[in-house]
C-alpha positions as a LaTeX table, in Angstrom:
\begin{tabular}{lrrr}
\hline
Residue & $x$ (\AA) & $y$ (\AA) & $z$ (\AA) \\
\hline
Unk1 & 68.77 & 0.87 & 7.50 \\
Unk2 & 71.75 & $-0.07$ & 4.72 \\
Unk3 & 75.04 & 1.40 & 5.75 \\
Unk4 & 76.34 & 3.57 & 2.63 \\
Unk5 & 77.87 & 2.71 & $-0.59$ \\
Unk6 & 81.37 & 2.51 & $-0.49$ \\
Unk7 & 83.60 & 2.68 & $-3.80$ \\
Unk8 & 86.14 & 0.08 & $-4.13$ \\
Unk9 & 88.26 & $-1.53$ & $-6.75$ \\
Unk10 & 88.69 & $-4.69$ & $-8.23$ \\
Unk11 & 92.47 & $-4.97$ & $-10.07$ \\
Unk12 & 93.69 & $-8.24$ & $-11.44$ \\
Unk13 & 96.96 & $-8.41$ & $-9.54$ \\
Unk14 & 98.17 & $-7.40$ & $-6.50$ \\
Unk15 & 102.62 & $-6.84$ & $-7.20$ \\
Unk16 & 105.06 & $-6.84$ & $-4.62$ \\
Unk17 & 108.23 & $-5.49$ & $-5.86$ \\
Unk18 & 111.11 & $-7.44$ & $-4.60$ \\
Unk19 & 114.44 & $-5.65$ & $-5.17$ \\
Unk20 & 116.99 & $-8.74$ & $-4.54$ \\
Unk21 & 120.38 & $-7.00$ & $-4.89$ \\
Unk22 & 122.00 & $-3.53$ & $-5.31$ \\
Unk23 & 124.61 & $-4.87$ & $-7.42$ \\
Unk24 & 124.99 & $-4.35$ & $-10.72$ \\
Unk25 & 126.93 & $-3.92$ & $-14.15$ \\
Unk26 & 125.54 & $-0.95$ & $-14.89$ \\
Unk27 & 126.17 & 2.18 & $-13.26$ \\
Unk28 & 122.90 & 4.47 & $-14.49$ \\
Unk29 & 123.69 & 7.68 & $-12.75$ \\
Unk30 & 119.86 & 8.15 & $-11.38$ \\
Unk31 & 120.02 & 5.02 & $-9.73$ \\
Unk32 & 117.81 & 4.36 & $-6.66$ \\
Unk33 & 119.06 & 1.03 & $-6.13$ \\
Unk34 & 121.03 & 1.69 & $-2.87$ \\
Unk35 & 119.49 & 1.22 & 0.56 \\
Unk36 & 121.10 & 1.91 & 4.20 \\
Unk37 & 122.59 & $-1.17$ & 5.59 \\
Unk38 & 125.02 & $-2.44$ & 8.34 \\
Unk39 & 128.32 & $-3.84$ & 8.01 \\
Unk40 & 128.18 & $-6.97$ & 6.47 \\
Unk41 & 124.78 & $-7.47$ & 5.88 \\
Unk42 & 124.28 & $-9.67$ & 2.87 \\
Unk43 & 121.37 & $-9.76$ & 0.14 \\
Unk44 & 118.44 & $-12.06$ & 1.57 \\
Unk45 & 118.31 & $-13.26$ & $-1.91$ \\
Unk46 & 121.91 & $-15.30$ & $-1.50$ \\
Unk47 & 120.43 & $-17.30$ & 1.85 \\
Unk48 & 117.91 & $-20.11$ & 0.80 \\
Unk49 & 116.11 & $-20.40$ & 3.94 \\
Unk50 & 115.79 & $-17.33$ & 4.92 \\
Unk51 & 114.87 & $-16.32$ & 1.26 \\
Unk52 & 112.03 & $-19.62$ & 1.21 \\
Unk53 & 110.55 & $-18.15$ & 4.46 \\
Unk54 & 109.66 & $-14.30$ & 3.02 \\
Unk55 & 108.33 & $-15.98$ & 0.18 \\
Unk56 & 106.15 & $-18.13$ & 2.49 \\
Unk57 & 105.08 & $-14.99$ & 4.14 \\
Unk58 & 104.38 & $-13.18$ & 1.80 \\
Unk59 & 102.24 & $-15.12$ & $-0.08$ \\
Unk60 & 99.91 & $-15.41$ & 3.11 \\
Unk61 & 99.76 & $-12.34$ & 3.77 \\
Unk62 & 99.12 & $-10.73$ & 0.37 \\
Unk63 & 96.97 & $-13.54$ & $-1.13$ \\
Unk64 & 93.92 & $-12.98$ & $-2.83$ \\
Unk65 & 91.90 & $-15.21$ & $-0.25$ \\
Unk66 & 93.57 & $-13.23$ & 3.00 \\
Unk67 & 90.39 & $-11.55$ & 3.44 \\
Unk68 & 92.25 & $-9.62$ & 6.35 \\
Unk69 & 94.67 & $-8.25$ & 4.55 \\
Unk70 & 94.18 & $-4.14$ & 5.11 \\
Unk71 & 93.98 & $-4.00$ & 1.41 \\
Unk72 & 91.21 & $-5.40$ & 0.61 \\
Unk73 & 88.94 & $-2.49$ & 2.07 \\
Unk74 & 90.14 & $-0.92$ & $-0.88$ \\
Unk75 & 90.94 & $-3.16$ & $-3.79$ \\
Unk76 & 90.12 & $-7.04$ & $-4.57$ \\
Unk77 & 92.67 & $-8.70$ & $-6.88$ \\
Unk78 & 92.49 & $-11.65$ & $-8.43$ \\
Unk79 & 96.25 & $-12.60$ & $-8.78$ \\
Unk80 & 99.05 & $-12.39$ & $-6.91$ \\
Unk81 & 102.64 & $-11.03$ & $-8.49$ \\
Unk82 & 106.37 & $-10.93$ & $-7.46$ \\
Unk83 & 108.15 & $-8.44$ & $-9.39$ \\
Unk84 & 111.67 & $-9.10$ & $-9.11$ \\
Unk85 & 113.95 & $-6.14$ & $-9.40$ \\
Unk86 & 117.49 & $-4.74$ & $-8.49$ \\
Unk87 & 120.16 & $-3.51$ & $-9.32$ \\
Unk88 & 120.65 & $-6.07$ & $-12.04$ \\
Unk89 & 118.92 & $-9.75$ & $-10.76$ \\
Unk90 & 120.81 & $-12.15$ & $-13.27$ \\
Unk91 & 124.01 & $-11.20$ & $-11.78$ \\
Unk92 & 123.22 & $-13.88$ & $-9.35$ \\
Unk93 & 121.39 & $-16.13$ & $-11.91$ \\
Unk94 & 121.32 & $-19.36$ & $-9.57$ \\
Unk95 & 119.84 & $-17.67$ & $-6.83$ \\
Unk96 & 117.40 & $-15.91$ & $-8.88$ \\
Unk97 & 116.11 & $-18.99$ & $-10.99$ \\
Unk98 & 115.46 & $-20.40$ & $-7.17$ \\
Unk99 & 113.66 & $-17.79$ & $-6.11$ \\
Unk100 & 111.06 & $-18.00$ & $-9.37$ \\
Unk101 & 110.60 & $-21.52$ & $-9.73$ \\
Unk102 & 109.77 & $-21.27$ & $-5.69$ \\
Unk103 & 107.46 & $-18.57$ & $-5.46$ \\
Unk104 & 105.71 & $-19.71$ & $-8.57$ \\
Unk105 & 104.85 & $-22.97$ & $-6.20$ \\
Unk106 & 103.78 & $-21.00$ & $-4.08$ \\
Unk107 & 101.60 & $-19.20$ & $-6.14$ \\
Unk108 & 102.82 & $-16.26$ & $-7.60$ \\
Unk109 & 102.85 & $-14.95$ & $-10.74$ \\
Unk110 & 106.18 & $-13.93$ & $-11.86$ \\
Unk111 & 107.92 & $-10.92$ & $-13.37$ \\
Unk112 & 111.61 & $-10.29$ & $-13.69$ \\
Unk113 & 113.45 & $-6.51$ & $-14.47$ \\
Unk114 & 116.66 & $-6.42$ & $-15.61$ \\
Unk115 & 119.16 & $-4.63$ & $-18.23$ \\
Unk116 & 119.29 & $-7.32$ & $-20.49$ \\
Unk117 & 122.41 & $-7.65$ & $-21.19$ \\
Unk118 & 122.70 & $-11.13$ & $-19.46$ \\
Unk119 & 119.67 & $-12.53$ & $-20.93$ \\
Unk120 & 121.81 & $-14.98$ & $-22.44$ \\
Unk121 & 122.47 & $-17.07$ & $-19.77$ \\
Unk122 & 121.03 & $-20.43$ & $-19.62$ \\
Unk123 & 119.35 & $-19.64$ & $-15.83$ \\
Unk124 & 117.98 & $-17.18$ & $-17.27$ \\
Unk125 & 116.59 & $-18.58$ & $-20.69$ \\
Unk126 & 115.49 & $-21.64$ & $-18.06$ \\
Unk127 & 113.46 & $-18.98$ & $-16.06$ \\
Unk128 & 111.79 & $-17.48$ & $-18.58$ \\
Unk129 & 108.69 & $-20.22$ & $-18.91$ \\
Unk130 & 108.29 & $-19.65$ & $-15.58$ \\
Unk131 & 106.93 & $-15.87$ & $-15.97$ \\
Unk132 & 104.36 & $-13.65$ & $-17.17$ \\
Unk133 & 105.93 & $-10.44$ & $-17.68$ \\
Unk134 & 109.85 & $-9.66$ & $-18.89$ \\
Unk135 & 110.86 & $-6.33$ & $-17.80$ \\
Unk136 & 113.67 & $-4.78$ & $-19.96$ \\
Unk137 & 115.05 & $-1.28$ & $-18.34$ \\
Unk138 & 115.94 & 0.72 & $-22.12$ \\
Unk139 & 116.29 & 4.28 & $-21.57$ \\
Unk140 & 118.34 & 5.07 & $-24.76$ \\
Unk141 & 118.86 & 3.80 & $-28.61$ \\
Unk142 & 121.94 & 6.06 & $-29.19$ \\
Unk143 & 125.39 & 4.14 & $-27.81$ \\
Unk144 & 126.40 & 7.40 & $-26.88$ \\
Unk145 & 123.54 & 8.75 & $-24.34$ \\
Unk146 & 123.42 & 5.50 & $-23.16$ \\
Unk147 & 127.12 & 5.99 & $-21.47$ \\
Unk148 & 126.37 & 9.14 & $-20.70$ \\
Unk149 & 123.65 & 7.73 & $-18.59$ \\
Unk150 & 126.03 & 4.51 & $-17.46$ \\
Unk151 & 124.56 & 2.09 & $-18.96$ \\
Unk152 & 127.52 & 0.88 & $-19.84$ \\
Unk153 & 129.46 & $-2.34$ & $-18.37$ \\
Unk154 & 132.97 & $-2.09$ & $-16.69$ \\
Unk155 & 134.33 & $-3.09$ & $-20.56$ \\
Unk156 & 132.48 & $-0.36$ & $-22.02$ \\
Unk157 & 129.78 & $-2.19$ & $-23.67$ \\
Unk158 & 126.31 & $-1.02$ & $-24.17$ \\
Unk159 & 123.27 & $-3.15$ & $-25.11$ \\
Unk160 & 123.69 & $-4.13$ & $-28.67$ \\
Unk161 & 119.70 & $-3.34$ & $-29.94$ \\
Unk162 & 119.91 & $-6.13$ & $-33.35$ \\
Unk163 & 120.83 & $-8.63$ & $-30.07$ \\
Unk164 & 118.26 & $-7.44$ & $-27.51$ \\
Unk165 & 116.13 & $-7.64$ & $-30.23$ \\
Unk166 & 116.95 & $-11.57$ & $-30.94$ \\
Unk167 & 116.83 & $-11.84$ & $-27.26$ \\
Unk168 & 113.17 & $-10.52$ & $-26.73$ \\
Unk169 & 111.94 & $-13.01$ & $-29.86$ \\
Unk170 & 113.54 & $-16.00$ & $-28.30$ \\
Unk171 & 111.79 & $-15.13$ & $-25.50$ \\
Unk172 & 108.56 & $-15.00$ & $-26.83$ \\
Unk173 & 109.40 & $-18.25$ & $-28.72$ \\
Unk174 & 109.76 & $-19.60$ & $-25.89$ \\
Unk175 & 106.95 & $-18.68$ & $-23.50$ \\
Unk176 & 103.83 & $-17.20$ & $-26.15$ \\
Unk177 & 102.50 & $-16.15$ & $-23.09$ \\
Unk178 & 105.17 & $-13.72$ & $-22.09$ \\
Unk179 & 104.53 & $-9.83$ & $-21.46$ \\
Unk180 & 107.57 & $-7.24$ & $-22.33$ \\
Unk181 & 107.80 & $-4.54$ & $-21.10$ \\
Unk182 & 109.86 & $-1.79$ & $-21.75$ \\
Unk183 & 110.83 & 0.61 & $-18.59$ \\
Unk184 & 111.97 & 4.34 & $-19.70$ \\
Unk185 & 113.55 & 6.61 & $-17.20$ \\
Unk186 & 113.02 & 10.13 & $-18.98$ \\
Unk187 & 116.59 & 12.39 & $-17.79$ \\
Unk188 & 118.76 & 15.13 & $-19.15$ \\
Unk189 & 120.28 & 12.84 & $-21.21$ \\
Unk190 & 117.29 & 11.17 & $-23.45$ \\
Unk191 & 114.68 & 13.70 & $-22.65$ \\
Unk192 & 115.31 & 14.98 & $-26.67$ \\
Unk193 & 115.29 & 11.62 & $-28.03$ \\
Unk194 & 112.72 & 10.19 & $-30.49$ \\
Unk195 & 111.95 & 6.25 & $-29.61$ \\
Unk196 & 109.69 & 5.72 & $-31.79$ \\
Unk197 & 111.71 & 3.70 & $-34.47$ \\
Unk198 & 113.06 & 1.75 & $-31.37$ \\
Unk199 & 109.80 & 1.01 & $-29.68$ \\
Unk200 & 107.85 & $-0.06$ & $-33.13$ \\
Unk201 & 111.08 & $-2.87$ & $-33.48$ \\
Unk202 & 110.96 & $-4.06$ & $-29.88$ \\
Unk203 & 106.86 & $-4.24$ & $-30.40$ \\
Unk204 & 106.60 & $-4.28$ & $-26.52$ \\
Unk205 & 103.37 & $-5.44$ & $-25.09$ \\
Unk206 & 103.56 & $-2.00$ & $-22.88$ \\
Unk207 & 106.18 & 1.20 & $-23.25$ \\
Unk208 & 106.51 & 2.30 & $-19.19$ \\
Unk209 & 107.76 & 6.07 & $-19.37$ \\
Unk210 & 108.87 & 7.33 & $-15.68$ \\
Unk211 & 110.51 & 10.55 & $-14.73$ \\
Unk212 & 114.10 & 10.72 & $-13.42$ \\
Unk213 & 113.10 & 10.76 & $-9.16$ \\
Unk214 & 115.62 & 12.86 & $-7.61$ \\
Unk215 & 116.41 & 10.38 & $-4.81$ \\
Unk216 & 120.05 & 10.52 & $-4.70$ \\
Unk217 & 120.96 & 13.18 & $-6.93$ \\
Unk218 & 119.15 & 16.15 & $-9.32$ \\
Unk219 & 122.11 & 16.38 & $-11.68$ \\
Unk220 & 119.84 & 14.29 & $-14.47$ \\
Unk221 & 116.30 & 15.98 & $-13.63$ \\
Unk222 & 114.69 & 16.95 & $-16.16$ \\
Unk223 & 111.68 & 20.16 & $-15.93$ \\
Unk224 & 107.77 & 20.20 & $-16.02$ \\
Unk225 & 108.19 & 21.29 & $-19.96$ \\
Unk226 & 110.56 & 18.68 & $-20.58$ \\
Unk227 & 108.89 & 15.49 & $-19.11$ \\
Unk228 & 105.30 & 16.84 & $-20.96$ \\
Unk229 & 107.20 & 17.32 & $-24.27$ \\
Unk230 & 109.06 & 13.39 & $-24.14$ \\
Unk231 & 105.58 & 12.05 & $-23.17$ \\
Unk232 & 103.44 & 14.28 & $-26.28$ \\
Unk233 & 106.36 & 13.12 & $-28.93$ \\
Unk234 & 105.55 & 9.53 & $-28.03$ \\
Unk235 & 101.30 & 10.25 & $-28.17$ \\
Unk236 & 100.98 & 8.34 & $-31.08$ \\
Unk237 & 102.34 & 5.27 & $-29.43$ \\
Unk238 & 99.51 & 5.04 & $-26.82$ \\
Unk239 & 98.54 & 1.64 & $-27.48$ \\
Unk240 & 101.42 & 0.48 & $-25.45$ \\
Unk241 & 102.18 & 3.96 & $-23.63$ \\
Unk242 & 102.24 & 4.40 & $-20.02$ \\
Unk243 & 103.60 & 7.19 & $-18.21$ \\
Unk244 & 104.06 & 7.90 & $-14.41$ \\
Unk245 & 105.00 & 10.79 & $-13.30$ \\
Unk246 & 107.04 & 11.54 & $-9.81$ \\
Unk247 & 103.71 & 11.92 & $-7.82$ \\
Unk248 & 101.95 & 9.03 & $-8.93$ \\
Unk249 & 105.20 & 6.68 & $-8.17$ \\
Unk250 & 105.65 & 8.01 & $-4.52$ \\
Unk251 & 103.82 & 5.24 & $-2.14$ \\
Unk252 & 102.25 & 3.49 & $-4.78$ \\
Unk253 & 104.71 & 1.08 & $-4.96$ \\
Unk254 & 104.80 & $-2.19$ & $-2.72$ \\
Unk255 & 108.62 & $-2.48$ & $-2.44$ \\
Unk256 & 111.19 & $-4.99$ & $-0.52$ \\
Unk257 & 114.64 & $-3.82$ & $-0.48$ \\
Unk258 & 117.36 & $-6.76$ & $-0.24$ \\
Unk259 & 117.39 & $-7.06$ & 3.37 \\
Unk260 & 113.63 & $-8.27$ & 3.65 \\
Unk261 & 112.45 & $-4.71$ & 4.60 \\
Unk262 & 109.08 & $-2.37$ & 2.99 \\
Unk263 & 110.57 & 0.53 & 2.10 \\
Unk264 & 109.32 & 3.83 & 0.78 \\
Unk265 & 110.71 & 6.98 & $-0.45$ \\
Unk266 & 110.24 & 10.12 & 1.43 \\
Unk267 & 108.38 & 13.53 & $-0.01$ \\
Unk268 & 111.10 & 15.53 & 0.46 \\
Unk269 & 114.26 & 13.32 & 1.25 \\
Unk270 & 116.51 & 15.09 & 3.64 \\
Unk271 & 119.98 & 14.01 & 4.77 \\
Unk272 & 121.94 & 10.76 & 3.42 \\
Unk273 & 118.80 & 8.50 & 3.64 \\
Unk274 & 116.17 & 9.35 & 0.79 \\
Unk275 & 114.40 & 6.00 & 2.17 \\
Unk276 & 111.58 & 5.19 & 5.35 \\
Unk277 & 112.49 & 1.53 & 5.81 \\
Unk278 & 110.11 & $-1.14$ & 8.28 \\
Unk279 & 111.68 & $-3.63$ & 10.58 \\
Unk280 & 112.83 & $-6.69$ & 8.91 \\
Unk281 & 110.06 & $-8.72$ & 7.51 \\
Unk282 & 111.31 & $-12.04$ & 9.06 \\
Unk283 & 111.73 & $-10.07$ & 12.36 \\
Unk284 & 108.46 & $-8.77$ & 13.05 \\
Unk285 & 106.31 & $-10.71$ & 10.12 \\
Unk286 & 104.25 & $-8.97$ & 7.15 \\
Unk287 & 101.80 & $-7.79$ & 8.74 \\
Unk288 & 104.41 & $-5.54$ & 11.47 \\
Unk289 & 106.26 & $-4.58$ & 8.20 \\
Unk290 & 103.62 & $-3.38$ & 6.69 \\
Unk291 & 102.38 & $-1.18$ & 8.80 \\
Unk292 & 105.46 & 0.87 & 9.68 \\
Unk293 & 105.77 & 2.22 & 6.13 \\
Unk294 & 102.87 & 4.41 & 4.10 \\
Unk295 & 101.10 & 2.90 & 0.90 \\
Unk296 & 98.75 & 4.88 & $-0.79$ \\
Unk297 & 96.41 & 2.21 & $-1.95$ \\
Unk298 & 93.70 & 4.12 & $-3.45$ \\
Unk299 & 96.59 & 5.43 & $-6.13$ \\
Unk300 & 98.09 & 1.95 & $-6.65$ \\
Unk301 & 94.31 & 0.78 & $-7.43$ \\
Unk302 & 93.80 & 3.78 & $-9.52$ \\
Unk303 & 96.63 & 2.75 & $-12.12$ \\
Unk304 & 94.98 & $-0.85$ & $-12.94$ \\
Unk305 & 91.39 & $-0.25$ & $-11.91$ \\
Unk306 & 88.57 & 1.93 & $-12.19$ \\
Unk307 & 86.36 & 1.68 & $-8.89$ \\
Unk308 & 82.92 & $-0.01$ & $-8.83$ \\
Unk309 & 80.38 & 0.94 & $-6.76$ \\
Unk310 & 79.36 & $-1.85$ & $-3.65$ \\
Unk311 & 76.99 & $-1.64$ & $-0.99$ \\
Unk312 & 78.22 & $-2.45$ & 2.42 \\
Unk313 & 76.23 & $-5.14$ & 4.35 \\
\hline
\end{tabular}
């Protein structure tokens, strides 16, 4: 007698979400980019072979052959991808340019999220052949909301728009085969704001609209009516439109904080520590990690995938 279908997806890539560093120019007042550490602990990021090693493991743990890998009695995937994230990653540029050009040996695909506003460094121009998807955090196109927000430098600069601009067409000059993306955090600041002018010059390949997540502080939230009314101006952009709201981020993510640890945010953060954190992957290996922290895989699948039908053996 055949055992009974089962529904499972099949995504192209599987991303783990590496966020190297908490530091950053920048100083965006909904900022989630600050984890619970001990005295003295230092990014993972700045030690090479310690770095080299979580790469390894990763990689054999969450690649597509690993046929026991947890995941896969959910999801398939065809690719493997390293999303690196911070704070701001080309404020260690050296560092980061090793990481890419090493996990891309290893196998992964590549994707970097930063500010932009040190895209002009050469480690960073030199990295950009080496990935498939530039993410740009833009949450603004007036000077003014922007450093109401803090993004805005310790010189009081914001991102100049006619040079990010420049900067994303170099880009693509330089690797055809590059993705942009645009990231959007929707807060009391912007939540007015038209971006349609903005996002028709950048031309990204995809327009990421998130919700402010309360994880430190509520003082930029925005309401039910608000979020809906952003997301319905920008409609007519859907080619390139995405939007997640605070229930489909929470545990859909597959995130690393800078000390080599899975971390999730809590449903209702109480206390100083919004975060659940594992051991440290290098401590008790992936597969430890992993399972001391809650990932909702069926709504990770559901944002790349819809589920085909299989019949168990």
């Amino acid at each position: 007698m055949q055992n009974p279908e089962r529904r499972k997806h099949r995504i192209e890539e599987l991303v783990v979400n590496w966020h190297i560093t908490e530091a950053c120019n920048y100083a965006c007042r909904y900022c989630y980019s600050a984890w619970v550490r001990e005295c003295r602990q230092g990014d993972l990021v700045q030690n090479p072979k310690d770095s080299l090693q979580l790469l390894q493991d990763l990689y054999q743990f969450f690649r597509p052959t690993n046929s026991t890998n947890p995941l896969h009695s959910v999801f398939d995937w065809k690719k493997l991808r390293l999303s690196l994230a911070g704070g701001e990653t080309l404020l260690y540029p050296g560092h980061t340019k090793r990481i890419v050009h090493e996990a891309k040996n290893l196998g992964f695909n590549l994707s970097l999220i930063t500010n932009a506003s040190l895209l002009d460094n050469p480690e960073a121009t030199d990295m950009i052949n080496s990935l498939s998807m530039l993410g740009i955090s833009l949450d603004s196109a007036n000077p003014q909301t922007n450093r109401l927000i803090g993004r805005v430098n310790t010189s009081n600069q914001v991102i100049d728009l006619d040079d990010l601009s420049t900067k994303i067409n170099q880009a693509r000059a330089t690797n055809p085969n590059l993705v942009i993306k645009i990231n959007t955090v929707v807060n009391k600041y912007n939540t007015d704001e038209d971006l349609t002018e903005l996002i028709e010059r950048l031309q990204p390949d995809k327009w990421k609209v998130l919700r402010v997540l309360p994880i430190i502080s509520d003082d930029l939230a925005v309401s039910d009516l608000q979020f809906h009314s952003f997301t319905e101006r920008h409609q007519h952009l859907g080619k390139v439109l995405s939007v997640e709201d605070n229930q489909d981020m929470t545990e859909s993510y597959l995130m690393i904080d800078p000390l080599g640890r899975f971390f999730q945010n809590q449903h209702n953060p109480t206390g100083a520590t919004p975060y659940i954190y594992s051991k440290p992957i290098l401590q008790v290996g992936v597969e430890t990690a992993f399972n001391q922290i809650n990932f909702d895989a069926e709504k990770f699948a559901g944002r790349y995938s819809k589920p085909t039908v299989e019949v168990a053996a």
